[in-house]
LUMBA-983776 format. One line per 5 residues: number of its first residue (from 1); their letters; for each residue x negated, y, z of N, C-alpha, C. Coordinates in Angstrom, 3 decimals. Layout:
BEGIN
NUM> a> X,Y,Z,X,Y,Z,X,Y,Z; ...
***
This chain:
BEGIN
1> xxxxx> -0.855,-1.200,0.000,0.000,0.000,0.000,-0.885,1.243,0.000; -0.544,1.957,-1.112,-1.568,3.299,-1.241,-0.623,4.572,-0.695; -1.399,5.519,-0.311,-0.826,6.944,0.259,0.318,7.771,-1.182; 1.387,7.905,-0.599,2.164,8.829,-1.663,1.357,9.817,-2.305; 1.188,10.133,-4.203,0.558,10.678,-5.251,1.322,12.523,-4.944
6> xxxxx> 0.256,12.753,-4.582,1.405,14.508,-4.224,0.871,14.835,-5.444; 2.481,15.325,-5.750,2.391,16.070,-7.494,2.298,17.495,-7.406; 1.749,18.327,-8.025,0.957,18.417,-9.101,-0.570,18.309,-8.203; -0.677,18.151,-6.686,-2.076,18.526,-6.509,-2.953,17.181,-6.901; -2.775,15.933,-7.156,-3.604,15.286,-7.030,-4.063,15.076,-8.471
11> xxxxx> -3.320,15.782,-9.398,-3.693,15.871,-10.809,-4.940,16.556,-11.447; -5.279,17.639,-10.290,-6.291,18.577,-10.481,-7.239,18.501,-9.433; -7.128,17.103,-8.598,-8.071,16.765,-7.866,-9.229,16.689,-7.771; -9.217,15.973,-9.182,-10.302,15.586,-9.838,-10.299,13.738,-9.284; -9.331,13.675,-8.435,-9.488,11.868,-8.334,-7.978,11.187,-9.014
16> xxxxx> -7.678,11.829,-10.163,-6.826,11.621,-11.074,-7.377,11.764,-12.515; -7.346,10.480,-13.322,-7.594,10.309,-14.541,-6.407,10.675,-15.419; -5.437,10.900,-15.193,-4.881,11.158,-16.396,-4.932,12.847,-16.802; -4.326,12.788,-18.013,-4.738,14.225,-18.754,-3.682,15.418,-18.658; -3.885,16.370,-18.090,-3.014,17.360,-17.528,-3.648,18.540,-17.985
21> xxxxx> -2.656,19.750,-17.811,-2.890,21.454,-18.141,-2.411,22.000,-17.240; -3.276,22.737,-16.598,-2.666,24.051,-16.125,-2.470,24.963,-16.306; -0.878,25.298,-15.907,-0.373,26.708,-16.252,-1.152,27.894,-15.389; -1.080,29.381,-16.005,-1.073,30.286,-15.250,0.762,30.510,-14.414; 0.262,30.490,-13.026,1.345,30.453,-11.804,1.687,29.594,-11.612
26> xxxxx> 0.701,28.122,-11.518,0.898,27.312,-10.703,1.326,25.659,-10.981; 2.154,26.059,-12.400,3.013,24.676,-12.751,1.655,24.091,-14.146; 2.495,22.174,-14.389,1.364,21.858,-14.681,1.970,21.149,-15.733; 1.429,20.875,-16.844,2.335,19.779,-17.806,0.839,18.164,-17.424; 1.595,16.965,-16.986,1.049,15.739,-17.323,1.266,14.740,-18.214
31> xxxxx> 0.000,14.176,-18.761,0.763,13.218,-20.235,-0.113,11.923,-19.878; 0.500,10.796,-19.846,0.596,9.480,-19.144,0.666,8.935,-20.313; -0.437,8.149,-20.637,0.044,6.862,-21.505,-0.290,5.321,-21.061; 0.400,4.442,-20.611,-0.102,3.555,-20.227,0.037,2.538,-20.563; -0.823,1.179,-20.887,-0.375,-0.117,-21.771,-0.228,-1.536,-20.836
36> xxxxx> 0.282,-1.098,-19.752,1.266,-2.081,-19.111,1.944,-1.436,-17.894; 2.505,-2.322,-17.043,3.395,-1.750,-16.251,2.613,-0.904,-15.156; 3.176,-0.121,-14.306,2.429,0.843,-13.071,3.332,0.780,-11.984; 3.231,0.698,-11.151,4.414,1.690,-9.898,3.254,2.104,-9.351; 4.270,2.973,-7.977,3.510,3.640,-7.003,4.804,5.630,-6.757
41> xxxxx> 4.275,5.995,-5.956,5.124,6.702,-5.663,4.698,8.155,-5.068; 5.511,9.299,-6.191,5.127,10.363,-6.174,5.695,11.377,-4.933; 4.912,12.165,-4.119,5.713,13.261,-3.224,5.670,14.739,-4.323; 6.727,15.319,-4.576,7.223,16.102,-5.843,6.744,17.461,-4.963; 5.790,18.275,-4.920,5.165,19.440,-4.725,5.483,20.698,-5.158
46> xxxxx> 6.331,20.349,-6.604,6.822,21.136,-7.579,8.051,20.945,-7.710; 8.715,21.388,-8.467,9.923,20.407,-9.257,9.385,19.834,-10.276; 9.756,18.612,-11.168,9.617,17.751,-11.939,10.898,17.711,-12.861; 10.304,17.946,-14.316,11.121,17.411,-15.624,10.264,16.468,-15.587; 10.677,15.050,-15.820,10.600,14.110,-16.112,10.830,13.206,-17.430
51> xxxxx> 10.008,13.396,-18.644,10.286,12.950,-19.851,9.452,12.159,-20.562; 10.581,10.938,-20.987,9.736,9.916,-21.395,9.904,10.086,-23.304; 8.433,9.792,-23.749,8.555,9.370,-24.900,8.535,7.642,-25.420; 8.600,6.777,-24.812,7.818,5.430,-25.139,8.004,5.336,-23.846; 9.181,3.725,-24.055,9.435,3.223,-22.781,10.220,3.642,-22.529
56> xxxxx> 9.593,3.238,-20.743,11.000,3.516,-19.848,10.609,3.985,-18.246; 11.161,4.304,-17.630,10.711,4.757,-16.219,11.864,4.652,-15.717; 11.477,3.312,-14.236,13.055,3.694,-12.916,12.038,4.302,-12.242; 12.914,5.476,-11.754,12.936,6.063,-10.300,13.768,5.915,-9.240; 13.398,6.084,-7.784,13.980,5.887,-7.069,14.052,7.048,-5.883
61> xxxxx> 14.854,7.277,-4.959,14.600,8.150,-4.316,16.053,8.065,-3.157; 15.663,7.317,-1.868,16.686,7.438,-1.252,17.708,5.914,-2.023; 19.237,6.311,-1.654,19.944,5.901,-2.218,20.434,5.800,-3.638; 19.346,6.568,-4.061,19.660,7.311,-5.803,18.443,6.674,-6.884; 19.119,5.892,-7.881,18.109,5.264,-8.884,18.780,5.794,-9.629
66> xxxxx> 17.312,6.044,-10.937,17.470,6.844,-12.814,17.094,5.663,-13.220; 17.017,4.859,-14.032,16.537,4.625,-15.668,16.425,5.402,-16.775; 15.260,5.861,-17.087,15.019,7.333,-17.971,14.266,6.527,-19.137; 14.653,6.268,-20.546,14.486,5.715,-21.681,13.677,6.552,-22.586; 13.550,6.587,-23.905,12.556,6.968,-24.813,13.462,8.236,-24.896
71> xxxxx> 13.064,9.560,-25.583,13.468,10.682,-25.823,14.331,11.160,-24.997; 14.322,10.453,-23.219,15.400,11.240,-22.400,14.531,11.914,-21.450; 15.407,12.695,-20.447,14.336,13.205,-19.399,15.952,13.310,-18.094; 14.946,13.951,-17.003,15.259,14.269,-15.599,14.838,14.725,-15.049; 15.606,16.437,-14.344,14.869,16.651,-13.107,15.269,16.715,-11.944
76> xxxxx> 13.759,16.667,-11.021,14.476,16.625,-9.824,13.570,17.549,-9.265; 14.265,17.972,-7.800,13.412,18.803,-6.768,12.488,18.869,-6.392; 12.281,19.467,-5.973,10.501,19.500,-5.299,11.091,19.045,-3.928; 9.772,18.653,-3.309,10.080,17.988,-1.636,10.660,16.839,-1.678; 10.131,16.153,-2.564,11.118,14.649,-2.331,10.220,13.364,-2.651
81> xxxxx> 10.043,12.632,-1.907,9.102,10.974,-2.116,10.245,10.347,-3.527; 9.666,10.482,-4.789,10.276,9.097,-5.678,9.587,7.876,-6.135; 9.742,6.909,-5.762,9.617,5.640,-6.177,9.108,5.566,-7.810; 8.331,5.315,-8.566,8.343,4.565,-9.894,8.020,3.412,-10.305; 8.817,2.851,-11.418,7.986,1.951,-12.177,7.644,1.981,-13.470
86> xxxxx> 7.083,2.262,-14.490,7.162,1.991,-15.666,7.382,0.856,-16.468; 7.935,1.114,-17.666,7.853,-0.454,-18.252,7.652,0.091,-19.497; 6.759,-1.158,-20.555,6.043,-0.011,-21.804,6.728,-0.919,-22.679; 6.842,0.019,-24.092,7.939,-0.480,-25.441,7.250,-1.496,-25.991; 7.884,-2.435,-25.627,7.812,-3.770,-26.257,6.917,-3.664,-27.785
91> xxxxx> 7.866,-2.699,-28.613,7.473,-2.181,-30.241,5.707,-2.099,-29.816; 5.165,-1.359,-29.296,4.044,-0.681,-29.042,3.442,-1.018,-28.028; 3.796,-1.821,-26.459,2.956,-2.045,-25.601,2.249,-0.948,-25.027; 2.929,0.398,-25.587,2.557,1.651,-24.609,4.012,2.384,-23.713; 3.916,2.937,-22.966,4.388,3.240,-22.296,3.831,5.032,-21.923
96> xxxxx> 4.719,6.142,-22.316,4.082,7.394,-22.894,5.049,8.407,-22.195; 4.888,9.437,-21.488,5.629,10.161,-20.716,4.626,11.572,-20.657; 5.457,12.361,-20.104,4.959,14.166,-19.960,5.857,14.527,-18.697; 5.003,15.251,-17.719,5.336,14.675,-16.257,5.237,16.761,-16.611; 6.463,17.743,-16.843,6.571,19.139,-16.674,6.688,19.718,-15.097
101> xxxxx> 5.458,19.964,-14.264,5.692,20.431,-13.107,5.549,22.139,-13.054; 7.265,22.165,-12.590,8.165,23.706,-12.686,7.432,24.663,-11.443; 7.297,25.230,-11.580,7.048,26.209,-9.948,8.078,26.970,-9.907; 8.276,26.974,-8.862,8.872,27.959,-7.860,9.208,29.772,-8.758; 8.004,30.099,-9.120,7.912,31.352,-9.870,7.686,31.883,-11.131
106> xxxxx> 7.621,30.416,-11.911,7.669,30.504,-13.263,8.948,30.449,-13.752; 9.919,29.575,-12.697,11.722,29.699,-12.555,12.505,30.687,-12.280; 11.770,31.325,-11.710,12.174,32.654,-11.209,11.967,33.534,-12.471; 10.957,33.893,-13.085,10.646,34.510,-14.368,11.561,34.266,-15.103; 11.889,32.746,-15.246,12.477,32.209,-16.770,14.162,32.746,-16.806
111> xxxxx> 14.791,32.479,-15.241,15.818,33.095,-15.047,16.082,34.567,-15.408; 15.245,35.061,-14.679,15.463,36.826,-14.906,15.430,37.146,-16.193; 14.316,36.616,-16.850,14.584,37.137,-18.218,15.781,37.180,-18.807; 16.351,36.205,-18.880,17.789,35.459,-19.034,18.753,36.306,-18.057; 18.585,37.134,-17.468,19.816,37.729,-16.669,21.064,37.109,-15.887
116> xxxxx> 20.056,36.205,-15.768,20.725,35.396,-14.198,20.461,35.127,-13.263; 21.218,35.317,-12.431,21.346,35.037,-10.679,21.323,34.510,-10.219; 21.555,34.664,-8.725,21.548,33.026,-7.977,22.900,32.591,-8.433; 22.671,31.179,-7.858,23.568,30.555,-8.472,24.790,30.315,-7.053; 26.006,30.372,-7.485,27.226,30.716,-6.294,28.226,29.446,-6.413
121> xxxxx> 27.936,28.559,-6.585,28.796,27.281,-6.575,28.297,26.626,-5.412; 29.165,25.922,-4.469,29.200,25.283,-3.639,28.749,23.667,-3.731; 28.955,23.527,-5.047,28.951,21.802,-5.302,27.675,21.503,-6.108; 27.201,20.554,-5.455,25.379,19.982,-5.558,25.571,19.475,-7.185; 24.876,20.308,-8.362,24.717,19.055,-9.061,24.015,18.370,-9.261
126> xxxxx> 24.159,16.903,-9.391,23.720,16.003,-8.843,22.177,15.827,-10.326; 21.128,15.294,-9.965,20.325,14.636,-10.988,21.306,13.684,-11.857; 20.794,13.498,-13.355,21.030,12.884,-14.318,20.204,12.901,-15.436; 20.390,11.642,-16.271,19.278,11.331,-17.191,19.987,12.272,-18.444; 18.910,13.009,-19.304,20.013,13.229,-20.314,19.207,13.004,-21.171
131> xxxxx> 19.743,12.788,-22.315,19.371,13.118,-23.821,18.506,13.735,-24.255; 17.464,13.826,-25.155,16.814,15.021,-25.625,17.229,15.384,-27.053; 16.918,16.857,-27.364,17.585,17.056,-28.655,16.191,16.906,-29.258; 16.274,17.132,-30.863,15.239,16.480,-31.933,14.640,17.762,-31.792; 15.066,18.421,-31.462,14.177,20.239,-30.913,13.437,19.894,-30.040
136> xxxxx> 13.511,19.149,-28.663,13.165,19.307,-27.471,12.431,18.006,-27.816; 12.463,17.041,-28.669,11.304,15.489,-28.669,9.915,16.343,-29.458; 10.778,17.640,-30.457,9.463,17.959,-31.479,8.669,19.089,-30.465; 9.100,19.392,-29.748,8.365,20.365,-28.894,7.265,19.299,-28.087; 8.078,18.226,-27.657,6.843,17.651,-26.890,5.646,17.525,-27.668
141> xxxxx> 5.880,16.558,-28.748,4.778,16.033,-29.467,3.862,17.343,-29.850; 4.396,18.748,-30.009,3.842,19.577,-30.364,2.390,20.282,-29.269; 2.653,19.367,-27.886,1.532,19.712,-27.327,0.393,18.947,-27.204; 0.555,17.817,-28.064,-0.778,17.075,-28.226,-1.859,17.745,-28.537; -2.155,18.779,-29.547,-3.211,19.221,-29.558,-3.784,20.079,-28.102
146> xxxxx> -2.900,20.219,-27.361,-3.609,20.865,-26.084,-4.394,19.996,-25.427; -3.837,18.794,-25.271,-4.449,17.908,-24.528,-5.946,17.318,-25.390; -5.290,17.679,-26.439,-6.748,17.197,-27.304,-8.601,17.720,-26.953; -7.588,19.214,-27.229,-8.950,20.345,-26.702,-8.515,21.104,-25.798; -8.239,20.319,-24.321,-7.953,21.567,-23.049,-8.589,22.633,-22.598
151> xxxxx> -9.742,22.577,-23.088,-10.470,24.103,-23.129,-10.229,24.912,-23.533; -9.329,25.093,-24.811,-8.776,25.972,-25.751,-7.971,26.240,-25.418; -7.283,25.647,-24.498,-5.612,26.401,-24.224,-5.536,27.397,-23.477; -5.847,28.528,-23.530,-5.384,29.459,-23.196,-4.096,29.928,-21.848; -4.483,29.414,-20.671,-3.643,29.847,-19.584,-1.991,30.401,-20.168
156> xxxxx> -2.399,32.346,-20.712,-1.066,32.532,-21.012,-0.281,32.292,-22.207; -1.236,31.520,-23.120,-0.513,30.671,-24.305,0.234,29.402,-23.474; -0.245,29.176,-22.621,0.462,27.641,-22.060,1.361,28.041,-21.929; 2.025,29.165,-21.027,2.832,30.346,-20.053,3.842,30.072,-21.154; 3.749,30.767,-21.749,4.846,30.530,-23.199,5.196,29.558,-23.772
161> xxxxx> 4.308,28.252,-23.845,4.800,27.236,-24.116,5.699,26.491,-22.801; 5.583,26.684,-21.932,6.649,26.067,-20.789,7.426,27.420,-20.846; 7.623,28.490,-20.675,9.221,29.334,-21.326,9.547,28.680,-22.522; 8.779,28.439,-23.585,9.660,27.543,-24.923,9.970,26.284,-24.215; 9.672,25.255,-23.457,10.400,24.396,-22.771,12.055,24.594,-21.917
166> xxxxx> 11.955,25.764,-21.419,13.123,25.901,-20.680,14.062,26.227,-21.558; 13.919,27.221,-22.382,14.866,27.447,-23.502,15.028,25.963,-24.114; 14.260,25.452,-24.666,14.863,24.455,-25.066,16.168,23.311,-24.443; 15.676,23.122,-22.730,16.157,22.567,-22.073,17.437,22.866,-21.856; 17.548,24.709,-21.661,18.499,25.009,-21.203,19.733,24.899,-22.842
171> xxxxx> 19.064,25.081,-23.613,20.026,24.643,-25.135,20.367,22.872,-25.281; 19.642,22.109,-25.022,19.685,20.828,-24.792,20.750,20.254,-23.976; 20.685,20.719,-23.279,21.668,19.845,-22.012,22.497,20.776,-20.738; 23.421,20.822,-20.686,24.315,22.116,-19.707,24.370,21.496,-18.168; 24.003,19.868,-18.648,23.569,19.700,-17.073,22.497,20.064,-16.252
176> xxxxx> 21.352,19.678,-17.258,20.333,19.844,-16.705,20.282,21.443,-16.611; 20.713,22.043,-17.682,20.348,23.636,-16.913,21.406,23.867,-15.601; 22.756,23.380,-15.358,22.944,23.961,-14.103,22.115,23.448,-12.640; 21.349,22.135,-13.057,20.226,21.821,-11.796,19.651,23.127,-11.672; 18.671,23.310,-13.167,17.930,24.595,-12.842,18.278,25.513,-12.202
181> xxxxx> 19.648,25.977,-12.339,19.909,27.134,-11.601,20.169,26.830,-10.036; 20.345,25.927,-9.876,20.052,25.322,-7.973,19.162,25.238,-7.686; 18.033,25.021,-8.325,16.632,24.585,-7.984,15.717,26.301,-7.021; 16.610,27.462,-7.763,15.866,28.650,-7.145,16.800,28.733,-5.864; 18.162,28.051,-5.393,18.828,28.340,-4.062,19.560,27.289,-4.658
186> xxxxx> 18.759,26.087,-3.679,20.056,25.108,-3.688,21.156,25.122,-2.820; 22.161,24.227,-2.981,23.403,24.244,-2.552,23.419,23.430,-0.722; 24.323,24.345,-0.086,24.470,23.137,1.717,24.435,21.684,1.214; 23.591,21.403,1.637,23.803,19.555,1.287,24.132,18.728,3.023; 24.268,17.863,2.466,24.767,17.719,4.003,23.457,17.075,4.855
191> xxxxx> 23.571,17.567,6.085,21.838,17.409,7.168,21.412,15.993,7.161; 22.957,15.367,7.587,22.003,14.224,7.802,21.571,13.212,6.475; 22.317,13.322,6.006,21.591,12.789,4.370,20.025,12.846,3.874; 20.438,14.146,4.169,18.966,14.756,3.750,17.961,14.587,4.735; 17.822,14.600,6.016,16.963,14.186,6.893,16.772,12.438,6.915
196> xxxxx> 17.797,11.613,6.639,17.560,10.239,6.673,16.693,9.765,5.213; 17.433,10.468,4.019,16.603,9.980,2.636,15.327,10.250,2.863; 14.549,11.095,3.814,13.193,11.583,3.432,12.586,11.374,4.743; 13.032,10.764,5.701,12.661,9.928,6.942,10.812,9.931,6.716; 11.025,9.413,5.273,9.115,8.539,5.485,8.693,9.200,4.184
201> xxxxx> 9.090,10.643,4.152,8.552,11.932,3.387,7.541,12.333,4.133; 6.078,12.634,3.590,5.096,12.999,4.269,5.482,15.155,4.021; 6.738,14.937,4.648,7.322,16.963,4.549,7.921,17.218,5.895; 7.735,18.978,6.141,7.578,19.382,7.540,9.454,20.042,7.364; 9.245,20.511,8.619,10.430,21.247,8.598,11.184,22.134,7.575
206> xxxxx> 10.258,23.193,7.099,10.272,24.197,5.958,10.914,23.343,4.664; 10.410,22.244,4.263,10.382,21.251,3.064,12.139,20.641,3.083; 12.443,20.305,4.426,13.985,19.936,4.851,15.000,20.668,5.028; 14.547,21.984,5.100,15.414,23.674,5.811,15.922,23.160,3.670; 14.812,23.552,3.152,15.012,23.769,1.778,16.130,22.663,1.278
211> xxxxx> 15.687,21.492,1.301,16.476,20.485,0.664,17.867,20.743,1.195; 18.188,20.805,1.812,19.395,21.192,2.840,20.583,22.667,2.042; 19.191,23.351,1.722,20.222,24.335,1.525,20.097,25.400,2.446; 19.389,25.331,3.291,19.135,26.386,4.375,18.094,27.159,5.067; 18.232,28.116,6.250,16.830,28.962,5.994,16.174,27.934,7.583
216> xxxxx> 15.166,27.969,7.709,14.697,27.272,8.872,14.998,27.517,10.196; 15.721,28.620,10.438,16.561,28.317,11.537,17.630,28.044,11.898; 18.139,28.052,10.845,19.698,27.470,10.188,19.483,26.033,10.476; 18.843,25.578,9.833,18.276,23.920,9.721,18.418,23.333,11.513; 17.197,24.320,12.246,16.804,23.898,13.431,18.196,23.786,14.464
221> xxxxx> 19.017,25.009,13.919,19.754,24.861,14.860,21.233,24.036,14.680; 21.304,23.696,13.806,22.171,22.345,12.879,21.779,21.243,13.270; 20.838,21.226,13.235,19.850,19.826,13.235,19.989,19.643,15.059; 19.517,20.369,15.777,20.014,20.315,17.176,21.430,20.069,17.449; 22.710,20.098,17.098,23.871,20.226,17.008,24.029,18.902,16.728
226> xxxxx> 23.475,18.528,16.020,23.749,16.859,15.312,23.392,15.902,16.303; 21.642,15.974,16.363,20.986,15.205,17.122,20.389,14.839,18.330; 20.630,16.640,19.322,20.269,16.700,20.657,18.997,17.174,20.729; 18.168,16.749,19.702,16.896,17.234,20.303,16.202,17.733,19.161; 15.007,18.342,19.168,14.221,19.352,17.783,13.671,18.592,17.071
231> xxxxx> 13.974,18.638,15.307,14.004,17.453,14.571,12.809,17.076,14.525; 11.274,18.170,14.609,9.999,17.463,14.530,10.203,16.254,15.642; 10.387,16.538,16.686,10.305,15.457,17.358,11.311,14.157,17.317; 12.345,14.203,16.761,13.190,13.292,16.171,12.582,12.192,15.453; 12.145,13.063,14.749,11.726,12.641,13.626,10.410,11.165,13.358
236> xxxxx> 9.838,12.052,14.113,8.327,11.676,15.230,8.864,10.037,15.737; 9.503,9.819,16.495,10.154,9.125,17.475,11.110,7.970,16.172; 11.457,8.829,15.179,12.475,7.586,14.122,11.056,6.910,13.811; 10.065,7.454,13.189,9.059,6.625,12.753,8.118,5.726,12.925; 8.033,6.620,14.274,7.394,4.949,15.220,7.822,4.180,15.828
241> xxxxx> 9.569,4.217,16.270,10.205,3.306,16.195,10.157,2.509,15.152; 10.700,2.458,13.771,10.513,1.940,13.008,9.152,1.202,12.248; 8.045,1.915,13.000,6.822,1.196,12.261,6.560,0.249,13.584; 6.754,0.130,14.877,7.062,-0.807,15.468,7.569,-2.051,15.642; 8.879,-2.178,14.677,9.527,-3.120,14.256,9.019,-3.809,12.762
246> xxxxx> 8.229,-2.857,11.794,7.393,-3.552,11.071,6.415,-4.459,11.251; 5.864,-3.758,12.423,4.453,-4.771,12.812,4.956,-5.673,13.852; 6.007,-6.019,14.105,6.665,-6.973,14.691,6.674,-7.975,13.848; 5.386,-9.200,13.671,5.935,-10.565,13.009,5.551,-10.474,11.507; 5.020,-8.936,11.252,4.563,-8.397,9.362,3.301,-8.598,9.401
251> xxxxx> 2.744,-8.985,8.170,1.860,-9.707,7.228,1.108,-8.283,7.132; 1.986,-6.694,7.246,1.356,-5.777,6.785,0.385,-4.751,7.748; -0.924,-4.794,7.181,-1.346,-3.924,7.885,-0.863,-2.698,8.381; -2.399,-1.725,9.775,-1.633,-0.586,9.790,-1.310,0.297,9.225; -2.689,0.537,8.196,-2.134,1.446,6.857,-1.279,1.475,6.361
256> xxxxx> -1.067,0.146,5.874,-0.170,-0.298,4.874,1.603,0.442,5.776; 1.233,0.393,7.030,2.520,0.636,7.879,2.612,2.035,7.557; 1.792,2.749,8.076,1.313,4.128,8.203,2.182,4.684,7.037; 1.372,4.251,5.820,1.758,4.896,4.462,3.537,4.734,3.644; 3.667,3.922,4.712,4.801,3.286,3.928,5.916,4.280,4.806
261> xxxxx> 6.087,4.957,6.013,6.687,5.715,7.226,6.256,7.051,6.894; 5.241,7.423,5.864,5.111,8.843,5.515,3.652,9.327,6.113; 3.098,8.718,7.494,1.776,9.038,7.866,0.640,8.922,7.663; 0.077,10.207,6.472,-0.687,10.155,5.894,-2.336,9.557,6.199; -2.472,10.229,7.670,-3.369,9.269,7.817,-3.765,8.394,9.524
266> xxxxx> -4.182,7.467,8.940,-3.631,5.830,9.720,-4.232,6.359,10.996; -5.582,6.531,11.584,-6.477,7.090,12.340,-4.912,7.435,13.335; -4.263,8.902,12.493,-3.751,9.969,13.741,-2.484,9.181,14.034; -2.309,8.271,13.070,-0.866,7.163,13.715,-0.926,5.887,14.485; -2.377,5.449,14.591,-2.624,4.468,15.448,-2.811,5.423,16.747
271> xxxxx> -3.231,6.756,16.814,-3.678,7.085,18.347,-1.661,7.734,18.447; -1.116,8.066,18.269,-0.033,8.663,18.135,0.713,7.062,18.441; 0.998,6.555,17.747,1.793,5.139,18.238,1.359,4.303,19.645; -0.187,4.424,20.030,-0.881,4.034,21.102,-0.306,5.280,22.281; -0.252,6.277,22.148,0.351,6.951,23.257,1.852,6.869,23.309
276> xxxxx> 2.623,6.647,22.414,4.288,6.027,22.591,4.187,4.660,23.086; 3.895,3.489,22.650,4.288,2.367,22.853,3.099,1.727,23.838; 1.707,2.494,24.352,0.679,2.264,25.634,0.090,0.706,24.771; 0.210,0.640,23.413,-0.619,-0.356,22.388,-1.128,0.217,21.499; -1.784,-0.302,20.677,-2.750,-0.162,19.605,-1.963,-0.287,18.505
281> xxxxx> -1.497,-0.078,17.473,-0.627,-0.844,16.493,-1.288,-2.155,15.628; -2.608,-2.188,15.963,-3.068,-3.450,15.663,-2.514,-4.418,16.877; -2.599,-4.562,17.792,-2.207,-5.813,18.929,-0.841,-5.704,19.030; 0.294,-5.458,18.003,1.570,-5.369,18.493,1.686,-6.641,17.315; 2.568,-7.796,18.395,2.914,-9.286,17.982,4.546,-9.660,17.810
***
């Protein structure tokens, strides 16, 4: 069991091989080609369009699975652990995707230009796979030459090529653009949903205020109302309960425990579980 892939930072790590661009303000386009299957599982840093050319990709997240096929896409939020797997086209034995990570303030730009607001609907819309139009498949392919010679690309030439993405998107599909417009103020979602799906999210308070729909003291004091006590520490207490009952009778190490409950690293969750349960999480039988 490996540590959740935080998107977009581990792309520009430098301990990530695949081939990526960075935008000026933050957001990143990634292009994945791979010739057999992969999983493993991303924490979304950004928001994520999600588009496959070749193949197929399930995601997972919570209670909520996509199957995202050749020329479709999906996005989803930032702040959220998703699950993947790939599976590569039979035809070709590749498996080919462009991983568009949105920021925060390049959304903000793309809106205003566009002369729109926050968005005032009450009702979450939900992720969905959609379609791509033969506009929005020829735009992708059209950034191969960046990746070819990433030296050449030009920061605010990129800039413009992800605004020609959103336009496209937002002409493409009326679902996916009303996500977008939640994505700058999403909608009340309900607390405990959102605090249970992301249980073994390596994300702090701020990251949950957001998903929620709310400002962080809104959150805190909701979240007290629900549960009695302050959710860091809730929270704290769900996880090592639960990684307790893993290493009860499991084959799996502590890492393997650690990583799988959201705690990034094993070290501060073996001394952290050793002061709750007065054991080691290695000697628990």
């Amino acid at each position: 069991m490996k540590p959740q892939t935080k998107f977009p930072t581990a792309l520009v790590s430098g301990d990530y091989t695949a081939s990526s661009l960075t935008l000026d303000g933050g957001s990143i386009i990634d292009q994945c080609i791979v010739t057999a299957g992969e999983r493993g599982t991303f924490f979304l840093e950004q928001h994520l369009l999600y588009v496959v050319l070749g193949g197929s990709v399930r995601l997972n997240h919570g209670q909520q699975s996509w199957t995202v096929g050749k020329n479709e896409m999906l996005l989803l939020r930032k702040c959220q652990s998703v699950d993947y797997e790939k599976t590569s086209d039979p035809a070709t034995g590749l498996f080919e995707s462009l991983l568009f990570g949105i920021s925060s303030e390049l959304l903000k730009d793309f809106l205003a230009s566009q002369n729109i607001g926050p968005v005032t609907t009450t009702e979450e819309q939900g992720a969905r796979v959609s379609p791509m139009s033969e506009r929005l498949v020829a735009y992708c392919h059209s950034l191969q030459p960046y990746f070819d010679q990433p030296e050449q690309a030009e920061p605010a030439l990129l800039r413009l090529k992800m605004m020609e993405l959103l336009f496209d998107v937002m002409d493409c599909s009326k679902n996916t653009f009303r996500q977008m417009l939640q994505l700058r103020q999403p909608v009340r979602s309900d607390l405990r949903r959102v605090v249970e799906e992301n249980i073994t999210s390596p994300i702090g308070i701020d990251e949950l205020a957001y998903l929620s729909g709310r400002s962080r003291s809104s959150f805190k004091r909701d979240f007290q109302d629900i549960y009695g006590i302050p959710p860091a520490r809730w929270i704290r207490e769900q996880r090592l309960a639960r990684a307790h009952q893993m290493l009860q009778g499991s084959s799996l190490s502590v890492s393997e425990v650690a990583y799988t409950l959201g705690f990034e690293n094993p070290t501060h969750f073996s001394r952290i579980f050793k002061q709750r349960f007065g054991v080691s999480p290695s000697n628990v039988s």
